[in-house]
N, C-alpha and C positions, 0 to 999 in steps of 0.2 A: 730234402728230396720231396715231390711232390707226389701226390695222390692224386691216381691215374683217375678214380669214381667222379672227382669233383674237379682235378686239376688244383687243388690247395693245398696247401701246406699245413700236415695236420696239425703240428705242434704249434703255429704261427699264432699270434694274437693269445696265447696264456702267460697266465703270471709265472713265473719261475717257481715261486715258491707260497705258498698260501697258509694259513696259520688254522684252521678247521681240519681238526684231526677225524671227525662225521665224513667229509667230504671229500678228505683224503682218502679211507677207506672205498667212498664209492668208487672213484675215479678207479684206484689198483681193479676192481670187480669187473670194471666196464671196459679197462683196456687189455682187462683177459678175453671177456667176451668177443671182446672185439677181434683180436687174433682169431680163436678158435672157431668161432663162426668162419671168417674170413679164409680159414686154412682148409675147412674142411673138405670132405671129399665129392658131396655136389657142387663145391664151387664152379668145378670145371665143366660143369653141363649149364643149358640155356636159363633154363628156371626149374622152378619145383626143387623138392627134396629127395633126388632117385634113391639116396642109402637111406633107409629108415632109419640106422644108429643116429644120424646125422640132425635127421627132425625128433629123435627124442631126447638127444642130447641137447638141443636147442629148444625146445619145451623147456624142459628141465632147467635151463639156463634162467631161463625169464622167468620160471617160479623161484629162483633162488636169488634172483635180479629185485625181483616184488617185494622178497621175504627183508632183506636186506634195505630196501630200501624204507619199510612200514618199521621194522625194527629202528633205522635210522631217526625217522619223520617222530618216534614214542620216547626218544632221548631226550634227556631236559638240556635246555641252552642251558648252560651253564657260566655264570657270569666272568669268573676268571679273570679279574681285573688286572691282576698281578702277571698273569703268563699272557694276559692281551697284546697280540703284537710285540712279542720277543721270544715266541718260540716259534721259526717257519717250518715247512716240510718243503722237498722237495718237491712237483707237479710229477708224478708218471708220465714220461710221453709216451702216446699213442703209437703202436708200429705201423707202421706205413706198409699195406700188403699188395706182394709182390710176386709174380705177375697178378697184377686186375683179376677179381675173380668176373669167370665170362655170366655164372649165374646170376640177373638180373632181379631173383628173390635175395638174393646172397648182398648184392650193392645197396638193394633199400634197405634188408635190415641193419646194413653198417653205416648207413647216412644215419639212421635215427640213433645207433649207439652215440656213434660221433658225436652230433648234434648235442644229445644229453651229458655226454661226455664234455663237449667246451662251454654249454648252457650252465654244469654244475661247479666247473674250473674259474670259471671267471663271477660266477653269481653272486650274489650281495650275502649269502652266508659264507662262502668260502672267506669272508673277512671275519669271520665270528672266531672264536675255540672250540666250540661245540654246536650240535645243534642244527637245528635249520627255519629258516624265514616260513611265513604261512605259504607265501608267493611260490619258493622253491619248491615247497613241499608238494604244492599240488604242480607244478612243472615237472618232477623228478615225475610224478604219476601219470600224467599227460604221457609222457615219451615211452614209457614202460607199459602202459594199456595200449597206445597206440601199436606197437609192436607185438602185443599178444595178441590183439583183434586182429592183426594181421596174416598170424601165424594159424591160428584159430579158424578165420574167416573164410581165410583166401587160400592159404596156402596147403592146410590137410583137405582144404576140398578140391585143390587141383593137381594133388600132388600122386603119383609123378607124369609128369609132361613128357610128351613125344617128337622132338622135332630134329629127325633124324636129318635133313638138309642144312639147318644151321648152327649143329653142335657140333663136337667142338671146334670152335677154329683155332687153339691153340692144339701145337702136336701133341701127343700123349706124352706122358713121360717118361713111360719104357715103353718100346716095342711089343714087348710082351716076350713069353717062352713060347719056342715053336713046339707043336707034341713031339714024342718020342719016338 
């Protein structure tokens, strides 16, 4: 099934199975994120964050996103010779979310989960047991600052936006209750 934000196919081009149990953990973190961002309740507006639960649960995410991943980067590779390449993990695939959310803050921050998400699936550690490369380690960081500047920068300082002409142009999803 494809994903409406890029047109790709999000699970396409990962390995099945990868033997970094480090990376496995991220991935399961990031393909929550990635949902629950996706799910949430300003997805169905233009941009911004109209429910505040919404931008503090998303805060919150990326500090436990950062925590997770600085706890990860302080783990020793661990050489494992013996279990190298004979114990795999499954890949978590990514859910495909559906309908498209129409908020446009909502699509970039899920391109960048993604991104880091198929960046850390297919990376030169996910071939490791543990652990992570210098390279990934400041990649995993890259994507995860980038997203918090964004969050930070842009969007508590625009947030919430008013564009009463082109939201939403999907129907609601209940009509609502009429009064009594």
């Amino acid at each position: 099934m494809a994903d409406e934000t890029t047109g790709d196919q999000v699970n396409d081009n990962l390995p099945a199975k990868i033997t970094n149990i480090s990376i496995l953990n991220v991935l399961h973190h990031l393909r929550d994120a990635h949902y629950e961002v996706g799910k949430c309740a300003s997805s169905g507006q233009t941009d911004g964050f109209t429910v505040e639960a919404d931008l503090k649960r998303l805060k919150d995410m990326i500090a436990d996103l950062h925590k997770l991943w600085e706890f990860t980067c302080l783990e020793p590779s661990l050489d494992c010779p013996e279990s190298s390449h004979t114990i795999y993990y499954e890949v978590p695939k990514i859910d495909i979310i559906s309908p498209t959310p129409e908020n446009r803050d909502i699509q970039y921050i899920l391109m960048y989960i993604k991104m880091m998400y198929m960046e850390m699936a297919n990376s030169q550690s996910a071939r490791l047991v543990t652990g992570l490369q210098p390279a990934d380690k400041e990649r995993g960081r890259a994507y995860l600052d980038r997203i918090d500047v964004f969050v930070k920068d842009y969007l508590e300082t625009n947030t919430p936006n008013d564009f009463p002409k082109a939201s939403p142009e999907e129907p609601t999803p209940t009509p609502g209750r009429m009064g009594v």
